[in-house]
MARFITI-160661 format. One record per atom (N, C-alpha, C): x, y, z. Coordinates in steps of 0.1 Angstrom, whole numbers, plus 5000, padded with zeros to 4 digits. Layout:
XYZ
...
END
This chain:
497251254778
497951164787
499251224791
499551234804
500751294807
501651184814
502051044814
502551024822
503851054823
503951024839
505851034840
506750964831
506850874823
507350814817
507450934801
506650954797
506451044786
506851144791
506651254803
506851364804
508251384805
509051294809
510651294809
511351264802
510251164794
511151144777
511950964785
511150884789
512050794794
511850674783
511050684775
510650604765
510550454771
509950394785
510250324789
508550254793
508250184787
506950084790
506850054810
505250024815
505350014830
505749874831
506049774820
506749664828
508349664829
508849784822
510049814826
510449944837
509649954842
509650044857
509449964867
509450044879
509849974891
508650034897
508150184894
507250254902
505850264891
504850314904
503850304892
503550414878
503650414865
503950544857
502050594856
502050704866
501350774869
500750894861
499250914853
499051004846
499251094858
499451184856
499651324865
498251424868
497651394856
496051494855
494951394859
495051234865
493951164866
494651074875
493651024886
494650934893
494150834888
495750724896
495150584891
494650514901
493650404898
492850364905
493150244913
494550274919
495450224928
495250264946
495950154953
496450274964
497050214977
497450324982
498650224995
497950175003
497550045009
496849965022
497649925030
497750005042
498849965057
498449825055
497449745053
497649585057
498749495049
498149565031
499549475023
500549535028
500749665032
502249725037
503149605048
502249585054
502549535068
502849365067
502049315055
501749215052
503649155044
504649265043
505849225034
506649275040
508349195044
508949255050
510649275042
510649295030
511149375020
511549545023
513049595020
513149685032
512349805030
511849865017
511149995019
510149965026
508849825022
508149835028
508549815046
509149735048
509449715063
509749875068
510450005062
510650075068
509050185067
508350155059
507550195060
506050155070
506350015071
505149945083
505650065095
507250045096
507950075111
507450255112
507250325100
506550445109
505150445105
504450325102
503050335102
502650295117
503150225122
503150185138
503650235145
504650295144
505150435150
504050525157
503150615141
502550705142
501450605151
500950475145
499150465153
499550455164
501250405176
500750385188
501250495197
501750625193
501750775194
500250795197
499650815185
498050815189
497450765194
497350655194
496850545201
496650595218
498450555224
498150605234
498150765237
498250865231
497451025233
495951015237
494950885224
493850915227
493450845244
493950705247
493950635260
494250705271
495250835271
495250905281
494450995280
493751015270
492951175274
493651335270
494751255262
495751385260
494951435243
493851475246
492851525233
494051625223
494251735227
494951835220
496651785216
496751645223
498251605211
497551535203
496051435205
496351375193
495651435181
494951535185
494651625178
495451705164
496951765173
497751715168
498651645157
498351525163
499251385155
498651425144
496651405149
495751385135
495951455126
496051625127
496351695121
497251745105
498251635106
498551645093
498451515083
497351455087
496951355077
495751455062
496451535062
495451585054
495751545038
495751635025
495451595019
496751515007
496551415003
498051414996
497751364979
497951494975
497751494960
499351474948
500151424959
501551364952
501751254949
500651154951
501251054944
499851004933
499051054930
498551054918
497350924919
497050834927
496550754934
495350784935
494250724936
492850704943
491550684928
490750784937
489650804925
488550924921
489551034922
489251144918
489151144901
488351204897
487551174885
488751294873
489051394878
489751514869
491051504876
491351624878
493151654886
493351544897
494151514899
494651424913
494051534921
492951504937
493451584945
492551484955
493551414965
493651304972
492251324982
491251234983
490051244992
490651205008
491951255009
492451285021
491551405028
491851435041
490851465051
491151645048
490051715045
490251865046
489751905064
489551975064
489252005080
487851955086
486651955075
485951895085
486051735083
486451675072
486851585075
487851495088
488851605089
489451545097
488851545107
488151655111
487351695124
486051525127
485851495116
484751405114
484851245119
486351195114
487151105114
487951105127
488351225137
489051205144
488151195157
486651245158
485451255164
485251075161
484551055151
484350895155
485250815157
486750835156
487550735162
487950755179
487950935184
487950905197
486550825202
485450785198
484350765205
484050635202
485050585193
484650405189
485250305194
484050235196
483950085211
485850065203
485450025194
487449945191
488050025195
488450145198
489550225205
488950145221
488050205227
488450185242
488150075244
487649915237
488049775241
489249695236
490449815226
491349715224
491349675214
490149645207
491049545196
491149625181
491149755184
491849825172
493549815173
494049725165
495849715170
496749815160
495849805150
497149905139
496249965129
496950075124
496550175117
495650125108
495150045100
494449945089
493449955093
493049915108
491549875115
491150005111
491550105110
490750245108
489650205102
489850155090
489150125078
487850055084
487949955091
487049845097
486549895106
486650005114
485750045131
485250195126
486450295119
486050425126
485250475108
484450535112
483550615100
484150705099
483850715083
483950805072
485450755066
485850645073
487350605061
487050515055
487650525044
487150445030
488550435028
488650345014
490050305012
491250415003
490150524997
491250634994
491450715003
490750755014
491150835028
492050755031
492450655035
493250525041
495050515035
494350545020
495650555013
496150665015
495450775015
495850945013
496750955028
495950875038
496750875056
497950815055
498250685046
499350615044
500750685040
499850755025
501050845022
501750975027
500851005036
501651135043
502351085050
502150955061
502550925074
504450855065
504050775053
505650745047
505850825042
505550945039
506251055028
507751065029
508551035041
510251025039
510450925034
509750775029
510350655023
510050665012
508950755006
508750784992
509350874988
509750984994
511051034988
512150974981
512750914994
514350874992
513850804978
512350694979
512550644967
512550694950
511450794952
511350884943
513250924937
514050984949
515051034944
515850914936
515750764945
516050654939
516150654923
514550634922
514150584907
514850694895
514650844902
515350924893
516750944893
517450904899
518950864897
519050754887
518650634887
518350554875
518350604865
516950714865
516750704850
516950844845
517750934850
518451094846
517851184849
516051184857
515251314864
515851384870
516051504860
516451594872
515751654888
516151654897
515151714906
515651834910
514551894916
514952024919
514852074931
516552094938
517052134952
515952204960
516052164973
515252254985
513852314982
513452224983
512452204980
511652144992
510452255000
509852205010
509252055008
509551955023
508851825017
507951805020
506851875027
505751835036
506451755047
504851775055
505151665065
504851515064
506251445069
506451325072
506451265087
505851175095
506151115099
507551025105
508051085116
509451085120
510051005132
509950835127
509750765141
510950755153
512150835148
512850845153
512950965172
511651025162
511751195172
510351155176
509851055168
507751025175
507151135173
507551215161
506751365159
506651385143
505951475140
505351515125
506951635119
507951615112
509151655108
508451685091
509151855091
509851855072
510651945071
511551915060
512251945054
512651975044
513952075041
514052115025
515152045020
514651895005
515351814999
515151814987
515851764979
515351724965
513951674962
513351734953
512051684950
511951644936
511151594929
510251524913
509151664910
509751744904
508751874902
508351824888
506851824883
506451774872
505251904866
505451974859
504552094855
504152174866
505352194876
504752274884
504552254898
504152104899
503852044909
504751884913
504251884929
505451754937
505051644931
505751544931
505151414924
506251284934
505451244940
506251114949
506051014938
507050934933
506750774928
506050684935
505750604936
505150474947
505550314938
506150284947
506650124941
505450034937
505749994929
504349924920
504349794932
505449764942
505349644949
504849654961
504049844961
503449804972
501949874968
502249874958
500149914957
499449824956
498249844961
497449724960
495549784955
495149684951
493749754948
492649774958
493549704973
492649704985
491149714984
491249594980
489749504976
489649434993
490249374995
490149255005
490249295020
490749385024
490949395037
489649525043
488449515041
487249605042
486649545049
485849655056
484649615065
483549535058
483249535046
482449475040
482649345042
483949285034
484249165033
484749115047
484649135061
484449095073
483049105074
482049175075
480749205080
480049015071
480249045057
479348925047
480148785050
481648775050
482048645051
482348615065
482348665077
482648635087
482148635098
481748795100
480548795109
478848775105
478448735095
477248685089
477648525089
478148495087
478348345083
478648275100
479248335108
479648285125
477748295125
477348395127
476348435132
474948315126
475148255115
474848155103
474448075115
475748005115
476447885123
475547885139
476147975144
475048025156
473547985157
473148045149
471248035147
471247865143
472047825133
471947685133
472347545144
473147595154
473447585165
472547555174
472147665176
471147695186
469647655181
469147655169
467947625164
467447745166
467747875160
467447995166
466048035158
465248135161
464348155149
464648215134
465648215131
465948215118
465848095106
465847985114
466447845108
464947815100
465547785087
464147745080
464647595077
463547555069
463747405067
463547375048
464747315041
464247295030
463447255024
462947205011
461547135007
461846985012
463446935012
463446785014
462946755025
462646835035
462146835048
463746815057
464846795051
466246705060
467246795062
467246925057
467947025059
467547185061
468447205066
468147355075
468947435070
468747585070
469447665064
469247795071
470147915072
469748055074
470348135067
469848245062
469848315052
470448465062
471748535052
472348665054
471148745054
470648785045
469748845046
468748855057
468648745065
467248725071
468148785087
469048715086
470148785097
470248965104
470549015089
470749145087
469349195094
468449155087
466749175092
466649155109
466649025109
466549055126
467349135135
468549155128
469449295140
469449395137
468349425124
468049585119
469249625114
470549575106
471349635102
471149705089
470649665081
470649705066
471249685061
471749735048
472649655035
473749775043
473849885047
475549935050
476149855062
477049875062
477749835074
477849945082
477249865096
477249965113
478549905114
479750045112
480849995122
480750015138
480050035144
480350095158
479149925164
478149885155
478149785157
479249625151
480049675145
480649575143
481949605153
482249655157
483149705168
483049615181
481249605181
480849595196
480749415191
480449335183
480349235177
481949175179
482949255173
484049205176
484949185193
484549275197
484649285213
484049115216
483249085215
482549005222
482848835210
483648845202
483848755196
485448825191
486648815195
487748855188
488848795176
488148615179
488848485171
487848555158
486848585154
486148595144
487148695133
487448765144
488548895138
489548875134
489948785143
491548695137
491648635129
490448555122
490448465112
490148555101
489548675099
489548795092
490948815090
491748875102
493148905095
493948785089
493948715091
494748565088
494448515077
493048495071
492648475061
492548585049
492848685052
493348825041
494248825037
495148795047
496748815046
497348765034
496348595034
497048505023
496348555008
495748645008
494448634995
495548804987
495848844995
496548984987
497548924985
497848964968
499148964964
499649094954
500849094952
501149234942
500449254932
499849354925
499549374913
500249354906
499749324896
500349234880
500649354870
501849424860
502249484853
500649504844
500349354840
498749374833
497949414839
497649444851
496549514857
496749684860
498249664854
498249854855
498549934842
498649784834
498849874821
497949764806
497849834799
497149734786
498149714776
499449774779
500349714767
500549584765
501649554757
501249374753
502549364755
502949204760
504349244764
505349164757
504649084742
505349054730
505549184721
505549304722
506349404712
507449394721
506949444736
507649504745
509349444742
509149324745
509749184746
510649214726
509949204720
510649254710
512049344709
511049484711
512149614714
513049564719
512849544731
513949514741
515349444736
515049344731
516049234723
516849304712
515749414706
516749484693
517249604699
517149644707
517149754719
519049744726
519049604728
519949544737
520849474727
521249464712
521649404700
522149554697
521949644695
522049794691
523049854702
523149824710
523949944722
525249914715
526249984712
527849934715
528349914723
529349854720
530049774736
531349934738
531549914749
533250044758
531950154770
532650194775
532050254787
531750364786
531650444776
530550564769
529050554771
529050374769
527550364767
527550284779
528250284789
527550204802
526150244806
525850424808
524350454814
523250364807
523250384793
522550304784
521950184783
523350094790
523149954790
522749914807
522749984810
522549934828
521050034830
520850104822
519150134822
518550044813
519049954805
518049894795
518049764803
519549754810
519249544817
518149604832
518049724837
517249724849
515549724838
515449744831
514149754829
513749624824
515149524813
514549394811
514749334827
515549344833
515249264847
513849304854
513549344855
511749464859
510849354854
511249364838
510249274833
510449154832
511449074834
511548924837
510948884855
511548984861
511848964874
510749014886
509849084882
508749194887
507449064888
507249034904
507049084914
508649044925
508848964922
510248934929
511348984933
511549064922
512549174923
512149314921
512749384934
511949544936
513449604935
512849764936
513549874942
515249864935
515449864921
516949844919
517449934920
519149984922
519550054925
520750064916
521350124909
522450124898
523550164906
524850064900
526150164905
526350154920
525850034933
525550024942
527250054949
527350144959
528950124963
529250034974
529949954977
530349884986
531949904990
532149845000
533749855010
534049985005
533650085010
533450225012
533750295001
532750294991
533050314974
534350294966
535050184972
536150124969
535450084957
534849964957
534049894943
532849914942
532449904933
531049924928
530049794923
528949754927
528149644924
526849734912
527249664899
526349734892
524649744893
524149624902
522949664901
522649584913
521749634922
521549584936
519849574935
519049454936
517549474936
517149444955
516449484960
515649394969
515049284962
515049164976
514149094972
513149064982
511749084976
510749054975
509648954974
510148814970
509748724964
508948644980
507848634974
506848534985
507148374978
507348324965
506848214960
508648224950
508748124948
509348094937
511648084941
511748044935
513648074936
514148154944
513748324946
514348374954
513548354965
512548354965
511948304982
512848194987
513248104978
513547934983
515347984988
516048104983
517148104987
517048095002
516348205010
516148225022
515448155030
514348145025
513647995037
513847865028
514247825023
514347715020
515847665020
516547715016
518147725013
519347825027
518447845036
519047935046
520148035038
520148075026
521248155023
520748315026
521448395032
521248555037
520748605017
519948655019
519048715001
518248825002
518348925012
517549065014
517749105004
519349124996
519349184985
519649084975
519549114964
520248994952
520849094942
522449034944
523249164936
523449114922
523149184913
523549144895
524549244886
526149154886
526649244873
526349224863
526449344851
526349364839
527549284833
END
């Protein structure tokens, strides 16, 4: 087991981290989904929706005009991204991001699919839902190249926290640059781990991107409309119970008469949504509310009564005078992590304000969909992007 946590010596459990603690030789069976991205508007991820939409409507309109060889291009460096340790590669991380005939494969069925030239492909996510051969770790692997500048800075973030050293100039790959609307890199500080780059990823924006798939639109939405329809109409699908008083149609019998089979035709569900688009909207609408952040327990099997222990003798043990400030402002960001995690993200130590005149010791985003800090801002109109905490 290599994780970053052990490899740096941080002695620090994943409910007292902020990012996800990543074996290095196996990914985790995590991963980035433009929909939860887009779905929170907490500032990394907000700055990360802002060059996920960047990039798709660059492309977008390249492919609408016919300008093949830019978006060719654009497509071009969505290749492979084996830094953030993510997906489900079985041995070494090495991201089921697009090698060349992939890309060649992926960027072929999306110039030629009904959802690009009817429209209702709107943002980088639909990839998943219209164009073949993306699945949800291609999807993630596209995510992370296109934010690779907001996982930096954060990466450099978390290791300022916690003493990583990184190591200067250091090529960054290419990122996604929505300032210039072009593919930028650069030489910055990097997270060099045996050798190799290692991006962190905020545990508040991974998701297990279960729910926003072609699947679960094809079975719950367009099978079930289509249900409704035959029962509607009294179509020839409609059978009749034994009570003789009710009617029923069956997915299966559905799938049968339009010859689909158990996979999903996206190029027919493309042409299905054209011609019904509310079907699609109740798909995004009804997703939106079903994702929520992963749970510290779903990424880790520790138990969080020792954790909870340590901590307490952990924080009883420090001495008090300003020798041991680092000590004690790493130990309250990790018990705050773990009281405060999903609510509170992205802390930041030693925050400088009125132009490093003073210092705010610990600055979190907030995050919170449900509970107190949600209710400061919509409930309490008080300004709460950040929620600042002294020691």
């Amino acid at each position: 087991c290599m994780k970053i946590s052990e490899l740096f010596g941080l002695k620090k459990t994943q409910h007292e981290l902020d990012f996800v603690d990543v074996d290095i030789d196996f990914d985790t069976p995590l991963f980035l989904d433009p929909y939860f991205i887009a779905k929170n508007d907490f500032p990394i991820a907000y700055e990360a929706h802002l060059s996920l939409r960047s990039y798709f409507e660059c492309l977008l309109r390249a492919l609408r005009e016919n300008r093949m060889t830019d978006a060719e291009e654009l497509f071009s460096h969505l290749g492979e991204s084996n830094e953030i340790c993510l997906g489900f590669s079985r041995r070494k991380p090495q991201g089921k991001g697009m090698g060349p005939s992939d890309a060649s494969k992926i960027f072929n069925s999306l110039k030629d699919s009904p959802a690009l030239q009817s429209g209702i492909m709107e943002d980088i996510e639909d990839f998943r839902i219209f164009v073949d051969n993306v699945d949800k770790d291609k999807m993630s692997d596209m995510t992370a190249n296109i934010i690779k500048k907001q996982l930096i800075e954060y990466t450099q973030s978390q290791c300022a926290i916690w003493g990583i050293d990184l190591m200067p100039s250091v090529p960054s790959g290419f990122y996604w640059d929505r300032s210039s609307n072009t593919w930028e890199n650069c030489y910055t500080e990097m997270l060099i781990a045996n050798g190799r780059k290692i991006l962190l990823v905020p545990k508040r924006l991974v998701s297990f991107s279960s729910e926003y798939t072609p699947q679960k639109y094809m079975q719950h939405f367009v099978l079930h409309f289509l249900q409704n329809e035959q029962l509607h109409l009294n179509g020839p699908l409609v059978q009749r119970r034994k009570d003789k008083r009710t009617f029923y149609v069956t997915k299966k019998s559905i799938r049968e008469y339009k010859h689909l089979g158990n996979a999903v035709d996206k190029k027919w569900l493309a042409d299905f949504t054209e011609k019904h688009p509310d079907i699609f909207e109740n798909f995004r609408k009804e997703t939106r509310s079903k994702i929520s952040a992963v749970s510290n327990e779903e990424i880790s099997e520790e138990l969080i009564q020792p954790i909870c222990s340590f901590l307490i003798d952990r924080l009883k043990s420090i001495p008090t005078g300003s020798d041991n400030a680092t000590i004690y402002h790493r130990t309250i960001v990790g018990i705050l992590e773990l009281l405060f995690y999903p609510y509170l993200c992205n802390p930041v130590i030693e925050h400088e304000i009125h132009d490093g005149r003073k210092r705010i010791d610990i600055v979190c985003d907030n995050c919170a969909e449900s509970g107190f800090f949600f209710r400061l801002c919509n409930t309490h109109g008080i300004p709460s992007r950040f929620i600042m905490i002294e020691c």
